[in-house]
N, C-alpha and C positions, 0 to 999 in steps of 0.2 A: 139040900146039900148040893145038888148036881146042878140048882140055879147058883148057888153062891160061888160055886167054881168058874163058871161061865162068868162071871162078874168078874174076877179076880183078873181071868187074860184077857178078857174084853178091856180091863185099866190099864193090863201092862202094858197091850198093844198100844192104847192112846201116848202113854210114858214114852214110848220108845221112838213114835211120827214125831212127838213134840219135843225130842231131844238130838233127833236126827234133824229136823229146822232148825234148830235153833245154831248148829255147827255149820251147816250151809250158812246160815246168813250172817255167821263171824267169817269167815272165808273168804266171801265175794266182796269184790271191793265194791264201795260206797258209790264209786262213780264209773262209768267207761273210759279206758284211755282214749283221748283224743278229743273227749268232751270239753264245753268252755269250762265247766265248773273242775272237770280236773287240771285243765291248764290254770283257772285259777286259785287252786288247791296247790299246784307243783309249784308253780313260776317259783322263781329265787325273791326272797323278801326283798326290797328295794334298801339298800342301805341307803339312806340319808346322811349325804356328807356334809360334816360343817362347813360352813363357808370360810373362808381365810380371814382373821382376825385381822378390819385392818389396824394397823400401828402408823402409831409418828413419829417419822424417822429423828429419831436425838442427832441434834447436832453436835459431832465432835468436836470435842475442847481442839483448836488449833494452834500449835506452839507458836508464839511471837514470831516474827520474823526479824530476825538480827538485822539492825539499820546496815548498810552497807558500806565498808571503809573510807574514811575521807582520802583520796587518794596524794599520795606525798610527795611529797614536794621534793626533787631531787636538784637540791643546790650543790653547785660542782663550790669545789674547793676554793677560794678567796684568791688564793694564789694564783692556780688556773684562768679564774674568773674576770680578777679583776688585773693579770699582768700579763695576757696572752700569752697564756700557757709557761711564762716563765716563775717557778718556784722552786724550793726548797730542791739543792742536788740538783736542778737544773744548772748546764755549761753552756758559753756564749765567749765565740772568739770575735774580732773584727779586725779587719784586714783594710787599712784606706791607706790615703791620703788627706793631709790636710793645708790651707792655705790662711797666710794671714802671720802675724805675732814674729816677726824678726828682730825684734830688742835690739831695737835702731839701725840694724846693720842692710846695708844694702848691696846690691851687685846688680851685672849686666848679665850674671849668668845664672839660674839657680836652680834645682831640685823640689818639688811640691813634700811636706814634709809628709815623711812616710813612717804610718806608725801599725804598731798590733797590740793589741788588747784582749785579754781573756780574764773572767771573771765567774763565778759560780754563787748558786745561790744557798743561801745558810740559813737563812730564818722566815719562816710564813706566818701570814697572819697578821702583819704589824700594820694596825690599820686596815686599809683592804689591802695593802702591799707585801712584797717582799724584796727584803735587804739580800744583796748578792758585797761581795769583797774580791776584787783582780787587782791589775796590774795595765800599765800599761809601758811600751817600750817605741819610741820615736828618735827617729833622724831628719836632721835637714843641715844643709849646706849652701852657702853662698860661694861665688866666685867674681871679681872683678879685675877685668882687664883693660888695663889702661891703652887706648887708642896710639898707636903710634909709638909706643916703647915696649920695653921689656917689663914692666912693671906689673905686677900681680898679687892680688891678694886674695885670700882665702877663709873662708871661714866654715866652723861645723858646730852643730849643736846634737850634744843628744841628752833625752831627756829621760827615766828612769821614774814613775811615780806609783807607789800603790792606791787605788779608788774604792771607795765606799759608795754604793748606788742603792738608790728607791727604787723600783720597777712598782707604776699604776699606770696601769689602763686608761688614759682619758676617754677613747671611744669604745664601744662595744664593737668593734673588729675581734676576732680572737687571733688575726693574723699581724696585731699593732702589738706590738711592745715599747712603750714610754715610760724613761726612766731621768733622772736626774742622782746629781752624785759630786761627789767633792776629790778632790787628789790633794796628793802629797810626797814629793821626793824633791830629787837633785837633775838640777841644768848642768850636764857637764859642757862646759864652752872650750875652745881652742881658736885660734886666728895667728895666722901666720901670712906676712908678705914679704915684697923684694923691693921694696922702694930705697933701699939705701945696700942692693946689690945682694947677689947669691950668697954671698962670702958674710954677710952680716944677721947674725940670729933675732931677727926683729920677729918674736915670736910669743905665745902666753898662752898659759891659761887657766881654769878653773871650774870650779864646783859652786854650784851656788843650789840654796833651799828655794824650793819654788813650788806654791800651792794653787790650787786651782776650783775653780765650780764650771760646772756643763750642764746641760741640758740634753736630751738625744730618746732619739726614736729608732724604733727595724720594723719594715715590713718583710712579713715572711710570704715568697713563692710558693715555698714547699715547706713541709713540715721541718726541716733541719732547714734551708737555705734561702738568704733573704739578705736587702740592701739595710744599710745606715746611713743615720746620718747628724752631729754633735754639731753645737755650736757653746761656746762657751770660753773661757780662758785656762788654757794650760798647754798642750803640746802645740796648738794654733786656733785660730778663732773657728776656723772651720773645717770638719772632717769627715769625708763622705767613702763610701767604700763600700765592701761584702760582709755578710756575717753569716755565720752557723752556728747552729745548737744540737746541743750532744743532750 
């Protein structure tokens, strides 16, 4: 009996060394801090990064490129273009003289015939031209004095015609205005002299229908102010002078 008791704490004792080891050696770590094997027990897992997918780059659809305008044509007016600057509602006076056409009469004294003309323009585009419709208003006068007497005679014309004119450009000047054109009015005549004395009315006169065609050109200095110059049959063969345009 007092062996078997002895046995019983003799096993406890074993139980109790071997369960006291065994809590020690859950306790203790596995390794020393600072050792390789705990540095490589600690270290941080290496994450492995994917490497960047390469791609190919798509190429964007790129909108057409709108062709680029044809660029226009900026044709100046017909009028403009082809009558230096004279068209539609454009005014045009001329102020001369003209020489030539004395319907037979002659003298030792005379006046170069002095006329004025103004005209405006009414219609563009007729052809490359444009049609203008004025007037024109002329004087001339003769005188003849007889050598060595009292004897004198006198003469006057004036002439009154409405004109219809073309204006085209024959040269590409825009300071040329060339125009042709036709009239139509009344010669009013008078003649008056002293060949059969003061006291005797040897005198007349008259109205006569009288048409014409011209020809004529203006260079312009300035936008408004420029010379003439007609030749043709009606107030005289030839008529040079000033003009301006309004």
């Amino acid at each position: 009996m007092k062996m078997l008791a002895t046995s019983l704490c003799f096993g406890a004792i074993l139980l109790s060394g071997a369960a006291e080891a065994q809590s020690k050696s859950a306790i203790r770590p596995a390794t020393k801090p600072g050792s390789a094997t705990a540095r490589a027990t600690t270290a941080r897992p290496a994450v492995k990064t994917a490497s960047p997918v390469k791609t190919t780059p798509v190429a964007q659809a790129v909108p057409p490129v709108a062709a680029a305008p044809e660029p226009k044509t900026v044709v100046a007016p017909k009028a403009a273009a082809a009558t230096g600057g004279f068209g539609k509602g454009s005014m045009a006076v001329n102020l001369g003289v003209g020489l030539g056409l004395g319907h037979g009469y002659l003298g030792n004294a005379s006046l170069p015939a002095l006329n004025l003309s103004v005209e405006r323009g009414i219609i563009d585009n007729i052809g490359p031209g444009t049609i203008s419709v004025g007037g024109l208003v002329g004087y001339k006068a003769y005188r003849y004095n007889y050598p060595g007497t009292d004897y004198k005679a006198t003469w006057t014309d004036i002439y009154v015609a409405a004109r219809g004119i073309y204006h085209y450009n024959i040269t590409e000047n825009p300071k040329v205005d060339t125009y042709a054109g036709i009239s139509l009015g009344l010669r009013l005549e008078s003649w008056k002299d002293t060949y059969y004395g003061n006291d005797y009315n040897n005198s007349y006169g008259g109205a006569y229908v009288h048409s014409g065609i011209f020809v004529g050109g203006r260079y312009y200095f300035t936008d408004k102010v420029g010379a003439f110059a007609e030749v043709g049959y009606d107030m005289s063969y030839l008529k040079l002078g000033l003009s301006a345009k309004f």
